[in-house]
Chimera marker file (.cmm) of the C-alpha trace (Angstrom):
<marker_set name="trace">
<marker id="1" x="-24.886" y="63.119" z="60.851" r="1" g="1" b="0" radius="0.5"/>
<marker id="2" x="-27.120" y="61.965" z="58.688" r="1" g="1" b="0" radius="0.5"/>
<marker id="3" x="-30.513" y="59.990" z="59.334" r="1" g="1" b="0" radius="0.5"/>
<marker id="4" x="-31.716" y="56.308" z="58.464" r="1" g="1" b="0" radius="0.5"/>
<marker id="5" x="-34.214" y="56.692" z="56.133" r="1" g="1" b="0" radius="0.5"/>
<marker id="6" x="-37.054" y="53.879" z="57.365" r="1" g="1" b="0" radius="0.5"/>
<marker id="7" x="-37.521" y="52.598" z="53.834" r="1" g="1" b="0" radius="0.5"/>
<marker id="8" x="-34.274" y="51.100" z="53.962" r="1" g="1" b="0" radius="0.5"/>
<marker id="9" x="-33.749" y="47.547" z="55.495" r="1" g="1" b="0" radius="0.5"/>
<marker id="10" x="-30.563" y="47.295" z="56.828" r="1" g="1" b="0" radius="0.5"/>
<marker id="11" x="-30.292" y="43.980" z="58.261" r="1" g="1" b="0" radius="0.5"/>
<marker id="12" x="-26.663" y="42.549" z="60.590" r="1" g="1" b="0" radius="0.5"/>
<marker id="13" x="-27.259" y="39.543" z="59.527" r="1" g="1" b="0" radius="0.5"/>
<marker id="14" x="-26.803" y="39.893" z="56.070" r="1" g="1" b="0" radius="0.5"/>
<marker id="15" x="-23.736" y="41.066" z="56.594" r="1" g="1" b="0" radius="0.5"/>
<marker id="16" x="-20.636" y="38.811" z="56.883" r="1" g="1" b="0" radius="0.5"/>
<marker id="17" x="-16.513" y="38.621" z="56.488" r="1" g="1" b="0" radius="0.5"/>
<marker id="18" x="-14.614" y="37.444" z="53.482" r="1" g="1" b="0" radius="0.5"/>
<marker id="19" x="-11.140" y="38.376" z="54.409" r="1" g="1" b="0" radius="0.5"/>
<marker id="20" x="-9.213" y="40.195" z="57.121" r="1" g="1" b="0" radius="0.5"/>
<marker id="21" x="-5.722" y="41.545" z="57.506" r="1" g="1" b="0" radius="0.5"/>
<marker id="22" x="-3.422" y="44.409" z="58.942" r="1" g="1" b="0" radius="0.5"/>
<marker id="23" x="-6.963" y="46.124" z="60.233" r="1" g="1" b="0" radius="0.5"/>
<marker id="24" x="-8.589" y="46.273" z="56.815" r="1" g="1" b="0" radius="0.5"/>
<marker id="25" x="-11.861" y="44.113" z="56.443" r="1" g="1" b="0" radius="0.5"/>
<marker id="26" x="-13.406" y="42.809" z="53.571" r="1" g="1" b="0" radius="0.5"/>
<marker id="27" x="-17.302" y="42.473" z="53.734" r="1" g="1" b="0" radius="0.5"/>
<marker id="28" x="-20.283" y="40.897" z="52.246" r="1" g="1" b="0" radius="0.5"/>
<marker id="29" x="-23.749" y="42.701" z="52.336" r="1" g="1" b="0" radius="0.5"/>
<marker id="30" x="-26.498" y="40.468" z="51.095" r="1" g="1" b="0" radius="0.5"/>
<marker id="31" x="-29.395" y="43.051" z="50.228" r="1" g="1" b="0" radius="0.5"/>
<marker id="32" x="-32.589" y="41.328" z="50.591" r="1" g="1" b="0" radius="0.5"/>
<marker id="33" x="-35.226" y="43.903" z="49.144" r="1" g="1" b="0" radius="0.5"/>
<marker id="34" x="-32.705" y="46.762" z="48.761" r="1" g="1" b="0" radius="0.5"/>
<marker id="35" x="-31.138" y="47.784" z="45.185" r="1" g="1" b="0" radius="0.5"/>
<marker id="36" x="-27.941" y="49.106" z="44.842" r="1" g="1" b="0" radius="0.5"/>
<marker id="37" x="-28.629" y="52.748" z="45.155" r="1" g="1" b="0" radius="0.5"/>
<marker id="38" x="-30.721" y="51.982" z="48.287" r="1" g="1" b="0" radius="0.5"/>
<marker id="39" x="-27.515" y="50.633" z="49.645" r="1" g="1" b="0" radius="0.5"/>
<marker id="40" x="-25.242" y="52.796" z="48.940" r="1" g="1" b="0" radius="0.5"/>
<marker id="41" x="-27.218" y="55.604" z="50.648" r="1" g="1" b="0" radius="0.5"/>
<marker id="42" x="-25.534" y="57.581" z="52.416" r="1" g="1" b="0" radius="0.5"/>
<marker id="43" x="-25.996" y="56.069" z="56.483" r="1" g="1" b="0" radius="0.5"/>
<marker id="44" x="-27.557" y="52.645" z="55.339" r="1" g="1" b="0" radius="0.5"/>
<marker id="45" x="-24.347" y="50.941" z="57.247" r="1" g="1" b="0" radius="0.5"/>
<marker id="46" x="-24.763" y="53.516" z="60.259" r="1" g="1" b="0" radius="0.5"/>
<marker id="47" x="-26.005" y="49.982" z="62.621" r="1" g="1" b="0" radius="0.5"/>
<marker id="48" x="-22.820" y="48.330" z="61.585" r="1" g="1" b="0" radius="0.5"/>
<marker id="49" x="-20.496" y="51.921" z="62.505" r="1" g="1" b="0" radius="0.5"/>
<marker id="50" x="-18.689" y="49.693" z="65.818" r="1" g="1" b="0" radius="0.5"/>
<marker id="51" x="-18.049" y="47.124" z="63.087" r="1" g="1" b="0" radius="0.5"/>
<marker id="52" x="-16.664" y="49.229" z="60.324" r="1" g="1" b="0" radius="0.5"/>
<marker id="53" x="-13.648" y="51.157" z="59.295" r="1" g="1" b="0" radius="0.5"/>
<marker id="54" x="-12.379" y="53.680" z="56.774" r="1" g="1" b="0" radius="0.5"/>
<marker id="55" x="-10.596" y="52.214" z="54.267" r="1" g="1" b="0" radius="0.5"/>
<marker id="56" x="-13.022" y="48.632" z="54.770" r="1" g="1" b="0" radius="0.5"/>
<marker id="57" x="-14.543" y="47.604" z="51.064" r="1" g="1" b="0" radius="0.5"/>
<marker id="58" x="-18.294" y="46.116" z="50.968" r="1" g="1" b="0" radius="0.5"/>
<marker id="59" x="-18.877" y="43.725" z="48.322" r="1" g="1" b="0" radius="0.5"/>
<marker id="60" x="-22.887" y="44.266" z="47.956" r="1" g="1" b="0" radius="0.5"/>
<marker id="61" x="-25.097" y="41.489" z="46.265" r="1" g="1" b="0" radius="0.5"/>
<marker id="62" x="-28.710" y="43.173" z="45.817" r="1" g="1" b="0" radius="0.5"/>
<marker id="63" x="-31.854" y="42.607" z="43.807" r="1" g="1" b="0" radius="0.5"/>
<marker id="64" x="-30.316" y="44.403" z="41.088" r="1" g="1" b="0" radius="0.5"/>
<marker id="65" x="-26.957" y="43.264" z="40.853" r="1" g="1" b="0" radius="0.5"/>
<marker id="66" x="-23.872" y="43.732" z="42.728" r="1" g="1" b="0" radius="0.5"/>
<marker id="67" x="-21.061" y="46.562" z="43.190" r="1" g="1" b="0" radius="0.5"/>
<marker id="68" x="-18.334" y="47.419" z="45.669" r="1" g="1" b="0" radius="0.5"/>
<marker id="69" x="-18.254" y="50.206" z="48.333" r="1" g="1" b="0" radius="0.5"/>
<marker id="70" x="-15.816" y="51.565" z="50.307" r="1" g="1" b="0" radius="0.5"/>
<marker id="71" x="-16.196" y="52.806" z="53.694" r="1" g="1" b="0" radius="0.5"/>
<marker id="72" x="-15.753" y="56.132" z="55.017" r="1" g="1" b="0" radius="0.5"/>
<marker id="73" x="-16.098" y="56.465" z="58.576" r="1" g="1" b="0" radius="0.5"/>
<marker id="74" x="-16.494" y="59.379" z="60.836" r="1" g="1" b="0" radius="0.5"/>
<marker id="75" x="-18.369" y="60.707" z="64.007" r="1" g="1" b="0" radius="0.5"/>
<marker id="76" x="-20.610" y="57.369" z="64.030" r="1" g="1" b="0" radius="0.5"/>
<marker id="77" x="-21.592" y="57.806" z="60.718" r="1" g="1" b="0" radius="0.5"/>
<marker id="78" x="-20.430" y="55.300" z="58.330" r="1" g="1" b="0" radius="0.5"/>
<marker id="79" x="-20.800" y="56.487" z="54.347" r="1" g="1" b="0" radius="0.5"/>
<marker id="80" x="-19.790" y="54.626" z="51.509" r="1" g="1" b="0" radius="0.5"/>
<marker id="81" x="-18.258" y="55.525" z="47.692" r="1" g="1" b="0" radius="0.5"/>
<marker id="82" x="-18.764" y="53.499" z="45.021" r="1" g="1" b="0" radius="0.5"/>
<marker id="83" x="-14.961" y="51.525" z="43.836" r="1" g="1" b="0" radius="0.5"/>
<marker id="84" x="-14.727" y="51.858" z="39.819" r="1" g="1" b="0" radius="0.5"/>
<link id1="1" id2="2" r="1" g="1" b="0" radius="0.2"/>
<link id1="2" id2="3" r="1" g="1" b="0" radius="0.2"/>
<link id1="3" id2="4" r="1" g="1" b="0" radius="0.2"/>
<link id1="4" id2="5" r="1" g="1" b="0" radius="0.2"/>
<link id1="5" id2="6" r="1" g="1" b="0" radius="0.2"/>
<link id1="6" id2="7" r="1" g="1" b="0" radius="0.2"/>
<link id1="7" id2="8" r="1" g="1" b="0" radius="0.2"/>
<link id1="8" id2="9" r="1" g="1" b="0" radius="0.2"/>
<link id1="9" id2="10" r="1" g="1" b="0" radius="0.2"/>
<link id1="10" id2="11" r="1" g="1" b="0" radius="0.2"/>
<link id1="11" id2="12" r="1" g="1" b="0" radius="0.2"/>
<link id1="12" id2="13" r="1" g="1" b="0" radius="0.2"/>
<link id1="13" id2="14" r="1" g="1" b="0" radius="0.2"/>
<link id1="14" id2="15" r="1" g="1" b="0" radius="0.2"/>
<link id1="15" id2="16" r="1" g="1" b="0" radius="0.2"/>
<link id1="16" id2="17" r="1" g="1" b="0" radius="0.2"/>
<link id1="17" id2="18" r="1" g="1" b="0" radius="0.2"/>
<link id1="18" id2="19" r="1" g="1" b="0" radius="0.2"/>
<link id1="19" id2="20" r="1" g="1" b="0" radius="0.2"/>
<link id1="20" id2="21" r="1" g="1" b="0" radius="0.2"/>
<link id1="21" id2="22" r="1" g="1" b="0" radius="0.2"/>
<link id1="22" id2="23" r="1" g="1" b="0" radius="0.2"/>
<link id1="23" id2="24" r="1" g="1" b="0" radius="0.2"/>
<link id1="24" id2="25" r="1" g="1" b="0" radius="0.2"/>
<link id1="25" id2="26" r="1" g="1" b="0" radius="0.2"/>
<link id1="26" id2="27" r="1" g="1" b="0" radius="0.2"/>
<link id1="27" id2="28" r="1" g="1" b="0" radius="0.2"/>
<link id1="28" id2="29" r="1" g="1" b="0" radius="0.2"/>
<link id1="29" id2="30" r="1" g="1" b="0" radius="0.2"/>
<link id1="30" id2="31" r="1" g="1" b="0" radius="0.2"/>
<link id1="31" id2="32" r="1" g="1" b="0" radius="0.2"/>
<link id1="32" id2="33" r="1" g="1" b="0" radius="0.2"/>
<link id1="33" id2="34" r="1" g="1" b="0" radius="0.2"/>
<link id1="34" id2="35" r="1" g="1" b="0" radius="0.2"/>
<link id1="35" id2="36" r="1" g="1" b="0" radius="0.2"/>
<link id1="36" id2="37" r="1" g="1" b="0" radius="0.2"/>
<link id1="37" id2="38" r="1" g="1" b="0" radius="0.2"/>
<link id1="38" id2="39" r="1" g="1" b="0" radius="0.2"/>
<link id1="39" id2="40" r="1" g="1" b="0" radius="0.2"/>
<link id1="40" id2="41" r="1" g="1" b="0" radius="0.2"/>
<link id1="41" id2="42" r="1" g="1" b="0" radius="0.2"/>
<link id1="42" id2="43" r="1" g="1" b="0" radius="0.2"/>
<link id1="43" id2="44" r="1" g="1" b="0" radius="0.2"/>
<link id1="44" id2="45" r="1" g="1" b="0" radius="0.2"/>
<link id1="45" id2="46" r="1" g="1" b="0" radius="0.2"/>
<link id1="46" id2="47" r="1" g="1" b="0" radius="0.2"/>
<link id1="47" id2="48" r="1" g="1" b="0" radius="0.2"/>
<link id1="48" id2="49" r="1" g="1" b="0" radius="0.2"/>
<link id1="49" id2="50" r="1" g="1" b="0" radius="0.2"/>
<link id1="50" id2="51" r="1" g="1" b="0" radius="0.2"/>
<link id1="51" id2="52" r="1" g="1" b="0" radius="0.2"/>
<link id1="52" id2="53" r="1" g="1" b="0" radius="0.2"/>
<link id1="53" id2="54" r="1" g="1" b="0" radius="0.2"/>
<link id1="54" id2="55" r="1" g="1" b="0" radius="0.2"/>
<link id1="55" id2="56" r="1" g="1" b="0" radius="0.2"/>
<link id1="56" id2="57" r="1" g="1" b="0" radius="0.2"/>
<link id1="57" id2="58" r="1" g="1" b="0" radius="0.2"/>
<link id1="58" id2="59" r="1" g="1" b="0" radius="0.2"/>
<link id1="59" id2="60" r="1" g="1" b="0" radius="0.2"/>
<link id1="60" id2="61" r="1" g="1" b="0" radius="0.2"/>
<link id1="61" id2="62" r="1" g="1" b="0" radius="0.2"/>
<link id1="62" id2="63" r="1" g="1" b="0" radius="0.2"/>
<link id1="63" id2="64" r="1" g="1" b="0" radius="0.2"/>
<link id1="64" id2="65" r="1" g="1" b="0" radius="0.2"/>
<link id1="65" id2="66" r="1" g="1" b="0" radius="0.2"/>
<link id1="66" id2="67" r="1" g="1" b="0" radius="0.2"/>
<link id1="67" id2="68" r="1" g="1" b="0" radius="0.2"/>
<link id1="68" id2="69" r="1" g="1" b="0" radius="0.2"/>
<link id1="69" id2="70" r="1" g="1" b="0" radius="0.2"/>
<link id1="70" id2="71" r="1" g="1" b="0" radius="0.2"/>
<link id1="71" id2="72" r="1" g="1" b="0" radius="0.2"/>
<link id1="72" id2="73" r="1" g="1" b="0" radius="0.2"/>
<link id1="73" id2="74" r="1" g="1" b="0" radius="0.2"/>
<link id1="74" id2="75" r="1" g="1" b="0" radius="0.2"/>
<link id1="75" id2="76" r="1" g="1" b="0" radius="0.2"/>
<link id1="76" id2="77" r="1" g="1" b="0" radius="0.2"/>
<link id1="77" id2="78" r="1" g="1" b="0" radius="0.2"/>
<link id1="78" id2="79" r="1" g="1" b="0" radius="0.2"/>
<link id1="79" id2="80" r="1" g="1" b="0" radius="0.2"/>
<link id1="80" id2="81" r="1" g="1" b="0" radius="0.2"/>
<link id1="81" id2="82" r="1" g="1" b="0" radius="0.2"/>
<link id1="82" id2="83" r="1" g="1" b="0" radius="0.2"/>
<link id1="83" id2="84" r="1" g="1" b="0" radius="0.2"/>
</marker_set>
């Protein structure tokens, strides 16, 4: 499993629903200080692992602009892969 690194800022409430069906979520990451590569570390979503599932997509707005993520999920860590 891999480890938070304490640079990152990881914050619940920045993170929201857009859509939801047949146990797929769509979510919304507003990254405050974070850029994209900061976010898309893997374990930055670890505090949100009850919340997530494989297969869920994260659309990410950060300093630097914005990208998509899916979610891989496993063990209670939660990694991501960049979409396109």
């Amino acid at each position: 499993m891999f480890e938070k690194d304490p640079t990152m800022a990881f914050a619940i409430r920045n993170m929201s629903v857009l859509a939801y069906a047949n146990g797929f979520t769509l979510w919304h990451y507003k990254a405050a200080a974070d850029d994209q590569i900061a976010v898309a570390a893997p374990a930055f979503f670890n505090d949100a692992g009850d919340m997530l599932a494989s297969g869920d997509m994260v659309m990410v707005s950060a300093k630097d602009g914005g990208r998509m993520l899916c979610v891989v999920a496993e063990r209670g860590a939660v990694h991501t892969t960049p979409l396109g």
